[in-house]
C-alpha positions in Angstrom: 13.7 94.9 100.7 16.8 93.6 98.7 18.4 90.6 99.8 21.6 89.6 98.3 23.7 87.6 100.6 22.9 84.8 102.6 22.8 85.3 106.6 24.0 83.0 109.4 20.5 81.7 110.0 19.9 81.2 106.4 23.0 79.2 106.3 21.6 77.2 109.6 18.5 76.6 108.0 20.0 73.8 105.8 20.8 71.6 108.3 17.8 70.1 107.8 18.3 69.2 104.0 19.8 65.7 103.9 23.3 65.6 103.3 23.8 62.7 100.6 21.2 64.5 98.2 22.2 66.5 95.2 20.5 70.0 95.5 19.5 72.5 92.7 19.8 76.1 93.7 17.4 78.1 91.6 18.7 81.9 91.4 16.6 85.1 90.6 19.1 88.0 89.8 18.0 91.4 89.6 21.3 93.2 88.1 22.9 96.6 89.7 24.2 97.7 86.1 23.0 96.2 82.5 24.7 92.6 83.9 28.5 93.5 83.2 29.4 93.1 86.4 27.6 89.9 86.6 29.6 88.5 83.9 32.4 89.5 85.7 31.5 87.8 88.7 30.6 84.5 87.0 34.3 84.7 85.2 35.6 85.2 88.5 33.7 82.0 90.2 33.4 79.5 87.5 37.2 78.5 88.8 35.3 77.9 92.0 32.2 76.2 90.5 34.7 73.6 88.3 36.6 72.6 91.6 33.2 72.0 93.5 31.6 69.7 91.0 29.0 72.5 90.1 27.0 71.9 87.3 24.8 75.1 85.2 21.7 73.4 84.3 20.6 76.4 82.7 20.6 80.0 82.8 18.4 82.4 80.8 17.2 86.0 80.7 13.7 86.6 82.1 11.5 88.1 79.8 8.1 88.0 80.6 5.7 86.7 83.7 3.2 84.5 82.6 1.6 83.5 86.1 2.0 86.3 89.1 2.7 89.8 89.4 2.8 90.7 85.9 6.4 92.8 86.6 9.0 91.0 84.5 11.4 93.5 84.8 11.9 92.5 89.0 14.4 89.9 88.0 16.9 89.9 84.8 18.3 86.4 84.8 17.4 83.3 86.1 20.4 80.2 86.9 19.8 76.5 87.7 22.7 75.1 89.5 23.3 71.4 90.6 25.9 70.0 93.2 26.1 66.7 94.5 25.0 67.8 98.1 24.6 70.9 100.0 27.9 70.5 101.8 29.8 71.4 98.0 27.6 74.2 97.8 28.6 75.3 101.3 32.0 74.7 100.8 31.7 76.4 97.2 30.6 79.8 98.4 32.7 80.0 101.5 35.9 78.8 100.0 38.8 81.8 100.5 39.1 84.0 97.2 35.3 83.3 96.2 34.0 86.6 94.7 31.3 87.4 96.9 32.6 91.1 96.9 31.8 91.1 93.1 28.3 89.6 93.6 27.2 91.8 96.0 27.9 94.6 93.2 26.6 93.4 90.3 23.3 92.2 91.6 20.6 95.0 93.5 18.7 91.7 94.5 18.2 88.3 94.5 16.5 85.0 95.3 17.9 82.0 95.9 15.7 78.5 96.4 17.5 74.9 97.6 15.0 72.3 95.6 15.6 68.7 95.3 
């Protein structure tokens, strides 16, 4: 089953995560189209990711599984992302005008891990 965007519980869930910790959200992207519209949508939210004090650690394209299911065509790209806490995040992906429209198009799934 697909999962794209986040759901009230999910967003619940990080209650628990201290607030006055910097989080790194690890991403798995599986695009809808050859990534286009993905670079669309990161155009579209960088604006977004500049105001919340987001920081790309690193992104890269997945090429090959070296340890599990031996599939490394399930995801396409992979993106580290810091903020200071999981309030900026929050605040980041809710904020009015974020694209979340455009990222529900361009990806047909999707991981998404808080790690500290």
């Amino acid at each position: 089953m697909p999962h794209i965007n986040p759901t009230r519980k999910q967003f619940e869930r990080l209650d628990g995560i201290p607030e006055n910790q910097p989080v790194v959200m690890l991403n798995l992207l599986k695009f809808s189209d050859s990534g286009d519209l993905y670079k669309e949508y990161m155009k579209a939210a960088y604006p977004f990711f500049v105001s919340s004090g987001a920081e790309i650690l690193y992104q890269g394209n997945i090429i090959h599984t070296f340890i599990g299911d031996e599939n490394a065509a399930e995801w396409d790209k992979m993106l580290l992302v810091k903020y200071a806490c999981k309030t900026d995040f929050i605040k980041m992906t809710t904020a009015a005008g974020y694209p979340n429209a455009l990222r529900s198009t361009a990806l047909s799934d999707s991981r998404l891990f808080v790690c500290q």
